[in-house]
C-alpha positions in Angstrom: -45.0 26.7 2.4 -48.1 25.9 0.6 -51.5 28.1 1.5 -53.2 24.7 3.0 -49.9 24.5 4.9 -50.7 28.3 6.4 -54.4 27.4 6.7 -53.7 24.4 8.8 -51.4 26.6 11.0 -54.1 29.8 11.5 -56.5 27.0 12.1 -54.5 25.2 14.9 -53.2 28.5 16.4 -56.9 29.8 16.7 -57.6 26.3 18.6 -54.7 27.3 20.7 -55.5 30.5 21.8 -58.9 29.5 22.4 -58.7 26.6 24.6 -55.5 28.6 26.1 -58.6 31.4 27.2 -60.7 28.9 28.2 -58.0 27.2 30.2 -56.3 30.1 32.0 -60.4 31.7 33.1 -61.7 28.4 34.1 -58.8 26.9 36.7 -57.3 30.4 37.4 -54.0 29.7 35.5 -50.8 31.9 33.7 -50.1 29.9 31.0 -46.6 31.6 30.4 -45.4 29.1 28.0 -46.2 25.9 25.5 -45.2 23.6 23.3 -47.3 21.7 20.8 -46.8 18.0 21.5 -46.9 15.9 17.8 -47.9 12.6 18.6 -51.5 10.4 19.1 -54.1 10.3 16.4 -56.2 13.6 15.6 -56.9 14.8 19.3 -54.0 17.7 20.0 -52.0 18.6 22.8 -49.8 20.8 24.4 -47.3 20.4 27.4 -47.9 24.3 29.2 -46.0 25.5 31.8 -47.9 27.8 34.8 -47.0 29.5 37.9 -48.8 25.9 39.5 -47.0 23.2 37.7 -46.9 21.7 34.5 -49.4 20.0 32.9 -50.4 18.6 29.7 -53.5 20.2 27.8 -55.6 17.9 25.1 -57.9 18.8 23.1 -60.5 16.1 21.8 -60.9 16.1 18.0 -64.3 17.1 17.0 -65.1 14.4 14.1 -62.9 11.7 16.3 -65.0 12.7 19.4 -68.5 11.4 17.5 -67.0 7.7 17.2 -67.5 7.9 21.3 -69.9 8.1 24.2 -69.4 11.0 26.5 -70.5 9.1 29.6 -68.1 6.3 28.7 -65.2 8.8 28.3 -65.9 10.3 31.7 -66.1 7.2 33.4 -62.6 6.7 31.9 -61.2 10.1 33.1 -63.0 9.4 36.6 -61.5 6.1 36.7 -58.0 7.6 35.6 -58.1 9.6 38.8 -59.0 7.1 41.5 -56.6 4.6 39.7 -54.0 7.6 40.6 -55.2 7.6 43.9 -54.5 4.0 44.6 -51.1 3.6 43.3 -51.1 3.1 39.6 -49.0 5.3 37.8 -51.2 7.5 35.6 -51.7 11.5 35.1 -54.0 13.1 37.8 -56.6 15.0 35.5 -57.9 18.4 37.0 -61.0 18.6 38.6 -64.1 21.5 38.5 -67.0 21.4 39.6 -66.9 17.2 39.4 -65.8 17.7 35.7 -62.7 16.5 34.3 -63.5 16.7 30.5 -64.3 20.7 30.6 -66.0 22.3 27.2 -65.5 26.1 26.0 -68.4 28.2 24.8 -67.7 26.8 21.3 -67.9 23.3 22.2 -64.3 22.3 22.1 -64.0 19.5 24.9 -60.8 19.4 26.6 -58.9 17.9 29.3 -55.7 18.9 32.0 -53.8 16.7 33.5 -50.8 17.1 35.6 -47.4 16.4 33.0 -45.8 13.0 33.7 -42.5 12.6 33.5 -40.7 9.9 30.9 -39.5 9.0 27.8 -41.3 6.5 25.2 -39.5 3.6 24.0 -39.6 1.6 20.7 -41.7 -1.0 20.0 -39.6 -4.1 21.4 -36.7 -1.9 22.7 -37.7 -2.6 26.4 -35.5 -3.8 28.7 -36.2 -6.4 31.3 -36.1 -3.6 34.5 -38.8 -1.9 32.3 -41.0 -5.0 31.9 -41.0 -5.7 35.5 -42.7 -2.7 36.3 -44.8 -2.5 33.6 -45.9 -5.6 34.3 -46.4 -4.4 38.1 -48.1 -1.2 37.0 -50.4 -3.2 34.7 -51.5 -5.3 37.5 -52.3 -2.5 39.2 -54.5 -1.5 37.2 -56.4 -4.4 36.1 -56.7 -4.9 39.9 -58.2 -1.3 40.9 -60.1 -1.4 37.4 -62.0 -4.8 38.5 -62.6 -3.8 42.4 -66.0 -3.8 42.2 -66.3 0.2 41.8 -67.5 0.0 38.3 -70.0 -2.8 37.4 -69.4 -5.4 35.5 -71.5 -5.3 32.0 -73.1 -8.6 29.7 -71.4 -8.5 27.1 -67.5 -7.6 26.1 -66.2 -5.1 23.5 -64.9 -7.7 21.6 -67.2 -11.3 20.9 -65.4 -13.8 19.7 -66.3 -14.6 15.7 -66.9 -18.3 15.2 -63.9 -19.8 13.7 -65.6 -20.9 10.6 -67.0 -17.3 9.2 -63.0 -15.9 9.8 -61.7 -18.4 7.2 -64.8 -17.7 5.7 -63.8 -13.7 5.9 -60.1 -14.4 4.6 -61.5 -16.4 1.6 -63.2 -13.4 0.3 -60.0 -10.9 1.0 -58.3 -13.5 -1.3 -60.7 -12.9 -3.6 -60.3 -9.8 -3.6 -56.7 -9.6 -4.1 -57.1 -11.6 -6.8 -60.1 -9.2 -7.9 -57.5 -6.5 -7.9 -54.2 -8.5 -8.8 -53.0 -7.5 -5.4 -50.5 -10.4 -5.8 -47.7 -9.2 -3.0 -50.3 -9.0 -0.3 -51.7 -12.6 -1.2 -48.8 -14.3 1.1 -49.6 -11.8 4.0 -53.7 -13.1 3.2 -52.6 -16.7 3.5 -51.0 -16.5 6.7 -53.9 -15.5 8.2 -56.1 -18.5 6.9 -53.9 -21.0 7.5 -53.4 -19.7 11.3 -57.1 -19.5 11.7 -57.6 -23.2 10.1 -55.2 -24.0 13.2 -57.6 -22.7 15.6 -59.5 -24.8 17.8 -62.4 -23.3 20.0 -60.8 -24.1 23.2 -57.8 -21.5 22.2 -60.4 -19.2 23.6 -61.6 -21.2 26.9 -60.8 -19.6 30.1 -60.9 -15.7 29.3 -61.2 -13.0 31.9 -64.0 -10.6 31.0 -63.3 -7.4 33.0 -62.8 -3.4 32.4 -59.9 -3.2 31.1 -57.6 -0.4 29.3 -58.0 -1.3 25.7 -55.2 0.5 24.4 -51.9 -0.5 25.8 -48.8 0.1 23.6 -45.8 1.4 23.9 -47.2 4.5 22.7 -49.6 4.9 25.7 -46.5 4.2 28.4 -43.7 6.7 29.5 -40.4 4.5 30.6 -37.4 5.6 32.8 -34.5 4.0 32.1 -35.3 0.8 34.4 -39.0 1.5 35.0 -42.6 2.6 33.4 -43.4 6.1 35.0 -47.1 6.5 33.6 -49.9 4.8 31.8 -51.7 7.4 29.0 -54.9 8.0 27.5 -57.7 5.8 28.9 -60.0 7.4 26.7 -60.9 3.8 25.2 -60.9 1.6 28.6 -64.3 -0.4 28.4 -65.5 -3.9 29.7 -63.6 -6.4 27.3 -61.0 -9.7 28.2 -58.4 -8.4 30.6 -56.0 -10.9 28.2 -56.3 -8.7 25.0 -54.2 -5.7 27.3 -51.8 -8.4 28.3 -51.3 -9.9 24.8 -50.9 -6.1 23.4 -48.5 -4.6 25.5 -46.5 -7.9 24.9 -46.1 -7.8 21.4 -45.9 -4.3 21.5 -43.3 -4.3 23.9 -41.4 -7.4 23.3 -41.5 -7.7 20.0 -38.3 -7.1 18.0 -37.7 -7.4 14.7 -38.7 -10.8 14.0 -38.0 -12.3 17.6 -39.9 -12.3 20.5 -37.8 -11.2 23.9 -38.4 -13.9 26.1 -36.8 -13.0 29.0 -38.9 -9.1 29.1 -41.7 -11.6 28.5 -40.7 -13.6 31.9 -40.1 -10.4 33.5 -43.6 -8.6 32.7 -45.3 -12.1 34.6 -43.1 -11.6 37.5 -44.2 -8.1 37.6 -48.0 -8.8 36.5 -48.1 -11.5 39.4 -47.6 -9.2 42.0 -51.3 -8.5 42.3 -52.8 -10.7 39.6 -52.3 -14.6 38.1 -50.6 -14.9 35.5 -49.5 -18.1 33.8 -47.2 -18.4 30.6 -50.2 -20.5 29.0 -52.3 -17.4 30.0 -50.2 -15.2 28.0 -49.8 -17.1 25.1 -53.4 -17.4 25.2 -53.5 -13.1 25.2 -51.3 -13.2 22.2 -53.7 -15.4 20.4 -56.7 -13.5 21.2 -54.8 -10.2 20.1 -53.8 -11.3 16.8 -57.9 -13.1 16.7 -59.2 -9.5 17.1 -56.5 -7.3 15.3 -55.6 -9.4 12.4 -58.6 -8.1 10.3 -57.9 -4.9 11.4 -54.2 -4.4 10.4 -54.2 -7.1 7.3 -56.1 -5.7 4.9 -56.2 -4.5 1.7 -57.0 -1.0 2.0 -53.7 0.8 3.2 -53.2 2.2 6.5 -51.2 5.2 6.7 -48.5 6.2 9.1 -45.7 3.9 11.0 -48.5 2.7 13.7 -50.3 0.7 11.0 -47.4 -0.7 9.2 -45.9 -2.0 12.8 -49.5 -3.8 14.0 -49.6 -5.4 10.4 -46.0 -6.8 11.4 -47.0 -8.1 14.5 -50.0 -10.1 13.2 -47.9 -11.8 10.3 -45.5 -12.4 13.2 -48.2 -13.9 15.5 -49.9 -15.4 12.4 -46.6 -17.7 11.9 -45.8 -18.5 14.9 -48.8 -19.2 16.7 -48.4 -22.7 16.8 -44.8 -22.6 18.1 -45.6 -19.8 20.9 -44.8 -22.5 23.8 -41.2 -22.9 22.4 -40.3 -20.0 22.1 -41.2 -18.6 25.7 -40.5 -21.5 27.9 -36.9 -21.1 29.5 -34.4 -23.5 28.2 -33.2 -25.9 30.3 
């Protein structure tokens, strides 16, 4: 083991036994045994075991934590909570003194939340009892989200680029490629043009500005064997198009390989329309406003590390190439 290995493990213990301290004096709790949990980007977390439950501790990275606004995040947490409340399936976050994101005397911010059970799932390994109720629990949310608790603001996340300066964007990554003889990314380059030459303003007509949760995935959703159990991390819900959730759990979910499971996609609208519209042009419109957004993000030619990256660059060529044919491949054949 390598002495930045052995850093890196002093460091992280020393993290531990200080929000462990903080923890156990602040909500009166034993914390008789943890485990570290290895998953999510940065922020760290442990699944603790006390005398009044279990519940799962995370810790807010502190470099990460600067890319945010406080007040936003606490809105989230506080939104978390009354979503709870009214039936969506999410962690309950503990409460003191009004505060749900708690800060130690060194200014590590922190959060507790009651451990959900579940498992997490593939991307596209969902099975059609699973995408029934997420698509139930997702209307649930976008439902208590939008009840007129939290105002609504001017402008979304997320405004739309004009059509124009994104073929004008993807000329220049070609240029660059050929800048830097990145010749095995050119094909992945063109894709993108050529969707976006497809485009047509009215792709985007009819979107549903809203607060929405901004970062559903199958990484964010815990799954029985025929139903979602919770909905994680909010810490990015904000006022954007209620479609771009819909379109990214979709892929996310549905996605497999190369082919698009059109029956989990049939059974996340049944579930969706339980509380909220939801039209198969609707979705397909989703899908095309989640590969509009993420496209840039996830085709690029700076390289993303770890399997996340590598999967969302997968689903945009996917998207990229099939946009066109969307309607045909989710309408139910006769």
């Amino acid at each position: 083991m390598g002495v930045v290995s052995l850093d890196k493990q002093a460091s992280e213990q020393s993290l531990w036994e200080h929000l462990k301290n903080d923890a156990e004096s602040r909500f009166d709790l034993h914390i008789y045994k943890s485990m570290p949990i290895k998953r999510g980007w940065l922020n760290q977390k442990w699944k603790i075991e006390t005398k009044k439950g279990t519940f799962l501790l995370k810790q807010y990275n502190r470099e990460r934590i600067k890319k945010y606004d406080l007040d936003t995040i606490r809105t989230a947490l506080q939104t978390q909570n009354r979503c709870l409340h009214h039936g969506v399936p999410c962690p309950e976050l503990l409460e003191l003194g009004g505060e749900l994101l708690h800060e130690t005397a060194d200014g590590e911010l922190y959060t507790i939340m009651r451990f959900m059970e579940g498992n997490l799932m593939k991307a596209g390994n969902t099975n059609l009892q699973q995408m029934k109720s997420l698509g139930s629990a997702a209307g649930k949310l976008h439902k208590r989200l939008n009840d007129g608790t939290l105002p609504p603001k001017k402008e979304t996340m997320f405004n739309l680029p004009a059509i124009q300066d994104r073929i004008d964007y993807w000329n220049s990554v070609l240029l660059e490629c050929d800048e830097k003889d990145l010749t095995e990314l050119r094909p992945l380059i063109l894709y993108q043009k050529e969707a976006t030459n497809k485009m047509v303003k009215e792709d985007f007509e009819n979107l549903t500005p809203g607060w929405c949760h901004r970062d559903l995935w199958v990484d964010n959703v815990l799954f029985s064997a025929d139903s979602a159990t919770a909905i994680l991390d909010f810490d990015r819900m904000n006022y954007d198009y209620l479609e771009l959730d819909i379109g990214r759990i979709i892929i996310s979910a549905c996605l497999h390989n190369d082919t698009l499971n059109r029956e989990a996609v049939h059974a996340f609208i049944e579930g969706y329309r339980h509380t909220n519209e939801l039209s198969l042009e609707r979705l397909i419109r989703s899908l095309r406003l989640v590969w509009y957004m993420e496209s840039t993000w996830w085709i690029s030619v700076t390289e993303h590390e770890g399997e996340p990256p590598k999967r969302f660059a997968h689903e945009m060529n996917w998207l990229a190439q099939h946009l066109g044919n969307l309607e045909e491949i989710l309408a139910w054949k006769k």
